[in-house]
Backbone as CSV, one residue per row, in Angstrom:
resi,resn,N_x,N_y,N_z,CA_x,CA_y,CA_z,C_x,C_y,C_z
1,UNK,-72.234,-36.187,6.380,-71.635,-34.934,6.778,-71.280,-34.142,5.529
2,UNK,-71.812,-32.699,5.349,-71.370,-32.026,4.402,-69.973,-31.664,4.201
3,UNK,-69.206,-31.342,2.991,-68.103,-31.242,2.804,-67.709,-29.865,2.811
4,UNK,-66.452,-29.105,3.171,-66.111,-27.922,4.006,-66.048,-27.417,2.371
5,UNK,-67.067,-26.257,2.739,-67.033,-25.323,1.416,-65.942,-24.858,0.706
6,UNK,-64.825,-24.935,1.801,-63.550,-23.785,1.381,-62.659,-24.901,0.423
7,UNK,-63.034,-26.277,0.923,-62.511,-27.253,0.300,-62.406,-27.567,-1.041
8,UNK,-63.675,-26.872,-2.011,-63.880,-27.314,-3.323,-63.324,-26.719,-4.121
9,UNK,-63.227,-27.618,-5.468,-62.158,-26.827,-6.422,-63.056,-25.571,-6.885
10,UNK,-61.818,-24.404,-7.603,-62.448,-23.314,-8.496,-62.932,-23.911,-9.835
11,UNK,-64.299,-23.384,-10.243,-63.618,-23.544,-11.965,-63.430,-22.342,-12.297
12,UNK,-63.421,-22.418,-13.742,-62.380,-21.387,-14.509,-63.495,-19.734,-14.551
13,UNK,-64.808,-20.377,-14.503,-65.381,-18.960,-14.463,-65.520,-18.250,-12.570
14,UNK,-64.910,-19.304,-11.874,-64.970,-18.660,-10.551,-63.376,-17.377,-10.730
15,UNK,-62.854,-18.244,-11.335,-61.511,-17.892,-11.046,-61.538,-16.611,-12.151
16,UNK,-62.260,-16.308,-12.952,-62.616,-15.472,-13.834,-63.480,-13.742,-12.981
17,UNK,-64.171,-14.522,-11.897,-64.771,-13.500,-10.767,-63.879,-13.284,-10.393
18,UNK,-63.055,-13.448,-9.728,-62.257,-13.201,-8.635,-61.041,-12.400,-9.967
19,UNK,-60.728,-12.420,-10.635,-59.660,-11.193,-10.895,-60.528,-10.273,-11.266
20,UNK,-62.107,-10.448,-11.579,-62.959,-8.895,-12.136,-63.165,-8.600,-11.045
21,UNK,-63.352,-9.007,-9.532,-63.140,-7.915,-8.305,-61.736,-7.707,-8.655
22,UNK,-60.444,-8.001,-8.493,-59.475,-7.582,-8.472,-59.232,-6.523,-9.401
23,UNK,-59.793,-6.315,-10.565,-59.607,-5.335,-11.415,-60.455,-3.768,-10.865
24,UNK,-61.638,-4.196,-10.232,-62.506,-3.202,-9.943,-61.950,-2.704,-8.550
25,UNK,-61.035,-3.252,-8.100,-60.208,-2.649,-6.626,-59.574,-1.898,-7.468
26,UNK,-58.620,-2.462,-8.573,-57.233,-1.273,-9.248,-58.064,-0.338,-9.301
27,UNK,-59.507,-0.070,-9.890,-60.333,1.108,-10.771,-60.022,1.476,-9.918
28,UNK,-60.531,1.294,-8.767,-61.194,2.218,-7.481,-59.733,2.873,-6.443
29,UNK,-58.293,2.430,-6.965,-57.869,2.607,-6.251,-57.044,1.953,-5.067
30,UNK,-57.918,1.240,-4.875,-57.344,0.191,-3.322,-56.060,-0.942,-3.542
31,UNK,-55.662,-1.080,-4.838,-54.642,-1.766,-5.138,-53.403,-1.330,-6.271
32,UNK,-52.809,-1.244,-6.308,-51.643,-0.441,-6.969,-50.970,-1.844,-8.208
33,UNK,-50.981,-1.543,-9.154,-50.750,-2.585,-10.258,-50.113,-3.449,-9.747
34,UNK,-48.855,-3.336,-9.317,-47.609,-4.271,-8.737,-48.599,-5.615,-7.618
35,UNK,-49.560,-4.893,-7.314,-50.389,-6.035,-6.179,-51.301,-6.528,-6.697
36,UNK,-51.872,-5.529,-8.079,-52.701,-6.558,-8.577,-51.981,-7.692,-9.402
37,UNK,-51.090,-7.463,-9.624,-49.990,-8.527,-10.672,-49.871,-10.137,-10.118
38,UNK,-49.266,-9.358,-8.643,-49.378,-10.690,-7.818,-50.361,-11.338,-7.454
39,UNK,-51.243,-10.722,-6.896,-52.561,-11.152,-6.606,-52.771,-11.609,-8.018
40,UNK,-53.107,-11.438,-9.116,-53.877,-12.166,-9.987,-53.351,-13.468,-10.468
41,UNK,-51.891,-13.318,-10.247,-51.165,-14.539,-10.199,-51.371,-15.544,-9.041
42,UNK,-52.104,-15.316,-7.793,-52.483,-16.004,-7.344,-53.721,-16.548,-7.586
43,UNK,-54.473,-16.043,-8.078,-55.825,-16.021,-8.580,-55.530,-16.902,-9.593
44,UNK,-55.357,-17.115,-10.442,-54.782,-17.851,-11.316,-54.704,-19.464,-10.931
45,UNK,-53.039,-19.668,-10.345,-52.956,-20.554,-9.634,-53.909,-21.171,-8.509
46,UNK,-54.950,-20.448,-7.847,-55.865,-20.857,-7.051,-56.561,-22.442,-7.372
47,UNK,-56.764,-23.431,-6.787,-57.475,-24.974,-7.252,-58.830,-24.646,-5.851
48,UNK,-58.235,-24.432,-5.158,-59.338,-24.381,-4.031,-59.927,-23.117,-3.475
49,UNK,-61.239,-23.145,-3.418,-61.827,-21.520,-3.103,-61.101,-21.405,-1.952
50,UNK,-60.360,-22.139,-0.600,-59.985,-21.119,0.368,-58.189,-20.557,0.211
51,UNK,-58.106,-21.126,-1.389,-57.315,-20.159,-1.629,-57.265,-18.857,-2.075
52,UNK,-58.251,-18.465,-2.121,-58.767,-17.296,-2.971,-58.710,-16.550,-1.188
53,UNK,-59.291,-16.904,-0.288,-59.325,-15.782,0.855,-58.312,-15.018,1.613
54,UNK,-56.999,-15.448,1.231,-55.755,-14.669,1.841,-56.149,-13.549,0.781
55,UNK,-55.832,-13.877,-0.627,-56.061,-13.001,-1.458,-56.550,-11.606,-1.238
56,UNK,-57.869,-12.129,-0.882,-59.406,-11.052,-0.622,-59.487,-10.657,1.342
57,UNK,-58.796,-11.094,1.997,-58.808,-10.707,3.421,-58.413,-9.747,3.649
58,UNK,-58.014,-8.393,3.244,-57.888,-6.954,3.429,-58.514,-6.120,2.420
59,UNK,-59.658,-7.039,1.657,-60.032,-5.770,0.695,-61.581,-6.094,0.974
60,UNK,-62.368,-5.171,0.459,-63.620,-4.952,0.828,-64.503,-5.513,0.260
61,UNK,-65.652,-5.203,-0.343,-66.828,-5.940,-1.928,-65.997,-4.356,-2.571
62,UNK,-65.976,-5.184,-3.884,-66.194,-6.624,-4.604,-65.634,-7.555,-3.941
63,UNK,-66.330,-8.874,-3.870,-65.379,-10.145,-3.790,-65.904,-11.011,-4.514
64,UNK,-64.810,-12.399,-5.102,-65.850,-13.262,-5.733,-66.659,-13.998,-4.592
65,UNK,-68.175,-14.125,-5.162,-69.369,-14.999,-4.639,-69.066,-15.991,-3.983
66,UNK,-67.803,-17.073,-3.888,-67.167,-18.651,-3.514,-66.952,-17.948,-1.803
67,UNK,-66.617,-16.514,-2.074,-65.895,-16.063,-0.499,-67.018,-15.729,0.401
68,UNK,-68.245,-15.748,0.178,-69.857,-15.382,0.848,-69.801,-16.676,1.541
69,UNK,-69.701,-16.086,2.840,-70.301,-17.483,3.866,-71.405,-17.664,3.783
70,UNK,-72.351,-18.458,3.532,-73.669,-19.307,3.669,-74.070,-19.065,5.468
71,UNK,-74.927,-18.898,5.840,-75.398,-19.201,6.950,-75.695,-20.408,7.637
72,UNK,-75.035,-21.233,8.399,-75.897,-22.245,8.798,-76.813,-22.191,9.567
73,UNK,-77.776,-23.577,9.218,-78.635,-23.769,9.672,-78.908,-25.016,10.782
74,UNK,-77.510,-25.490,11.434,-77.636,-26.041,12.126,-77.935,-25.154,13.410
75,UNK,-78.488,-25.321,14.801,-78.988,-24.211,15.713,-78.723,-25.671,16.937
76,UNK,-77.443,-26.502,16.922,-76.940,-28.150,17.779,-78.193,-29.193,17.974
77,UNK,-78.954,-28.710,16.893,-80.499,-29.821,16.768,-79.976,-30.277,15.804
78,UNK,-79.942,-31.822,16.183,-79.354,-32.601,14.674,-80.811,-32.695,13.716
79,UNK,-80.766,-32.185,12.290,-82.211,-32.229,11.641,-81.853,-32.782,10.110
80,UNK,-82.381,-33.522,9.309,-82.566,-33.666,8.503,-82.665,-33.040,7.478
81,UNK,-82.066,-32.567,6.062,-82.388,-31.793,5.204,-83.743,-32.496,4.834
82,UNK,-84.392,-31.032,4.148,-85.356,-31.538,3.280,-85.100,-31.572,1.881
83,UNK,-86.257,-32.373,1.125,-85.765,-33.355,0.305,-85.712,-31.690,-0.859
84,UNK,-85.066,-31.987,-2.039,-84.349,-30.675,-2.793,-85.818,-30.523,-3.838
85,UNK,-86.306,-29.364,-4.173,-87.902,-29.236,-4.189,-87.524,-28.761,-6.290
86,UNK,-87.746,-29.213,-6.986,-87.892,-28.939,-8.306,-88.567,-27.534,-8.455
87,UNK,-87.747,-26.438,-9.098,-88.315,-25.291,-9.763,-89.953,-26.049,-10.840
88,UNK,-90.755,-25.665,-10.519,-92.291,-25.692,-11.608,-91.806,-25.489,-12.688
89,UNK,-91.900,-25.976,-13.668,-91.494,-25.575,-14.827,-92.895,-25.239,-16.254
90,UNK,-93.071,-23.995,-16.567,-94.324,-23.823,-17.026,-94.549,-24.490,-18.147
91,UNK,-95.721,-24.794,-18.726,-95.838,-25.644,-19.613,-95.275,-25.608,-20.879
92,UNK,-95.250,-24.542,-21.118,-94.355,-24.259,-22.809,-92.730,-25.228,-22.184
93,UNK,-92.048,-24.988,-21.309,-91.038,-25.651,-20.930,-90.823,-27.467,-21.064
94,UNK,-91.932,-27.690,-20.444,-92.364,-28.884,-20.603,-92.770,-30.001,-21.726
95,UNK,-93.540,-28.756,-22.562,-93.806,-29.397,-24.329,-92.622,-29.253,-24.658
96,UNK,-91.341,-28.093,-24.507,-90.774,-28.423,-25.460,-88.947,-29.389,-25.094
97,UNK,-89.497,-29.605,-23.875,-88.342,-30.719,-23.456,-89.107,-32.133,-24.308
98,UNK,-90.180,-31.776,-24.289,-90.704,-33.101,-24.369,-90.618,-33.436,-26.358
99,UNK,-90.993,-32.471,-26.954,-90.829,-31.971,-28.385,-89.837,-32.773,-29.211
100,UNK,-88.274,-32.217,-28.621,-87.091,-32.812,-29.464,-87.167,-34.286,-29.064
101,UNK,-86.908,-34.817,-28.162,-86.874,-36.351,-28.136,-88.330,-36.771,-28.956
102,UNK,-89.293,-36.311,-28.836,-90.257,-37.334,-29.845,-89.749,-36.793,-31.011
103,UNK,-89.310,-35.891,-31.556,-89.060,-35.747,-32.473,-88.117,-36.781,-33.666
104,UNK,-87.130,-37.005,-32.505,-85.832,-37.955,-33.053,-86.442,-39.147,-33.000
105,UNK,-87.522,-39.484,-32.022,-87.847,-40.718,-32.483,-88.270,-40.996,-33.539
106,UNK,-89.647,-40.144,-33.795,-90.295,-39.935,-34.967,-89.324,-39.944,-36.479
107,UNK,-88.062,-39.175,-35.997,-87.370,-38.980,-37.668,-86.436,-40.514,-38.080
108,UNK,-86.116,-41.299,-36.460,-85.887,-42.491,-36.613,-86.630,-43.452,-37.359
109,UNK,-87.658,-43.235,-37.015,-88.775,-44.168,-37.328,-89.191,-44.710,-38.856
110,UNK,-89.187,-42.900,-39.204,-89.495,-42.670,-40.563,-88.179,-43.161,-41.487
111,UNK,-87.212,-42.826,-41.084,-85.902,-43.273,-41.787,-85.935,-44.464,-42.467
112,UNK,-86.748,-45.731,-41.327,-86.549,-47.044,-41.372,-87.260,-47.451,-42.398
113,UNK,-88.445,-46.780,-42.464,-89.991,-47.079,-42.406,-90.429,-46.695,-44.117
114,UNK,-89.769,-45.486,-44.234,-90.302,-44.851,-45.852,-88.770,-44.739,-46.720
115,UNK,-88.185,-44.718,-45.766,-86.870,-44.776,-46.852,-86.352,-43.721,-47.871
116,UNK,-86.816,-42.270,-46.332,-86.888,-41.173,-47.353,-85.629,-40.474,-47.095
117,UNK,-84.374,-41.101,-46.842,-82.812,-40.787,-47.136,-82.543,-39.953,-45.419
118,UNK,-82.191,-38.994,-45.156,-81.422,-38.514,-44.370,-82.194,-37.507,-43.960
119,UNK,-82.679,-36.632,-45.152,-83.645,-35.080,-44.250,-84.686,-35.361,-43.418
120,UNK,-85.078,-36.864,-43.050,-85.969,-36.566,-42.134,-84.972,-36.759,-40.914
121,UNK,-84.065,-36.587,-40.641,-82.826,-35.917,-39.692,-82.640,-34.125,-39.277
122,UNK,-84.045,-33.704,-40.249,-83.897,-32.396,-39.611,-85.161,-32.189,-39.597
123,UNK,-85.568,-33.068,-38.799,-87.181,-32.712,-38.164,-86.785,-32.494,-36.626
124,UNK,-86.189,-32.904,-36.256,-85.645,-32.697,-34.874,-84.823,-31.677,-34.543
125,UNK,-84.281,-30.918,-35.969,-83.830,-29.461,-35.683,-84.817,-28.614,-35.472
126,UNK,-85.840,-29.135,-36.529,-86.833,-27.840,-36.856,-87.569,-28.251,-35.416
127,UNK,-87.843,-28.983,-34.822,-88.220,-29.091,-33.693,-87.698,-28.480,-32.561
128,UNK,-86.313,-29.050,-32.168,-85.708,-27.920,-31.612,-85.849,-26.192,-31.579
129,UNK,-85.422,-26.006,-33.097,-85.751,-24.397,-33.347,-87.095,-24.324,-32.222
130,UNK,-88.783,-24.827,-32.986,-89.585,-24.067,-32.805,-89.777,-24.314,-31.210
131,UNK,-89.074,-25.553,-30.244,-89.019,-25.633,-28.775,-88.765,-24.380,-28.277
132,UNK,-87.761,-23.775,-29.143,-86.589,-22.799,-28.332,-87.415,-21.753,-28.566
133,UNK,-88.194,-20.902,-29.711,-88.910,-20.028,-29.618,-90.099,-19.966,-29.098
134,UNK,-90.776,-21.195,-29.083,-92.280,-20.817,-28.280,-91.692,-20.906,-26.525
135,UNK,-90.345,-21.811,-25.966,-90.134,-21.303,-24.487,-89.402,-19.647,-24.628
136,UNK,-88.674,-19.151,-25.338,-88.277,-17.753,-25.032,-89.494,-16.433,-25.633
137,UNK,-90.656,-17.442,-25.761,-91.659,-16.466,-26.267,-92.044,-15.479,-24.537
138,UNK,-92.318,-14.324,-24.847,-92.773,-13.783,-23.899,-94.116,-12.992,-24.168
């Protein structure tokens, strides 16, 4: 049985949404400092997203994202999820997950092997680096 959404804790960047709607109500008007004060002090104190909905229950969008009901998909047919499907990941992604770990092996190896002190400890940076630019290559 899934666990009740409203149930889960905030973290700190939820709780970070939820006073930038609260700020974009003051812009607009719909809240008068003295309410955003309190309100953000509740916001604050919030541990569980369905504390955040007294908060947000008389104001409009903005809201934070935690307060978006999901649709279910139960329709009283008991069904099985399906199994959770991996994003494709294109091949530059792939070489270069794959890149840094041979890398460290490789600079392990050599460490043991030639006895060439410590810089071959930054073959696995320079690896890294060139992972990170050929995946943000466009």
């Amino acid at each position: 049985m899934a666990a009740d959404r409203s149930e889960l804790r905030l973290s700190d960047a939820e709780r970070q949404e939820a006073l930038d709607a609260l700020s974009e109500h003051v812009r607009t008007g719909r809240l008068e400092l003295s309410e955003f004060d309190e309100r953000s002090v509740g916001v604050s104190g919030a541990k569980f997203r369905k504390d955040l909905k007294p908060l947000f229950a008389d104001l409009p969008e903005p809201r934070p994202s935690v307060l978006e009901q999901r649709p279910r998909q139960d329709s009283g047919v008991s069904r099985t999820n399906p199994p959770a499907v991996e994003p494709v990941q294109p091949w530059r992604q792939r070489l270069a997950s794959l890149a840094v770990p041979a890398a460290a092996v490789l600079a392990i190896a050599l460490f043991f092997v030639t006895r060439a002190g410590f810089f071959v400890f930054l073959i696995p940076a320079a690896a890294a680096l060139l992972a990170g630019m050929v995946v943000n290559r466009r």
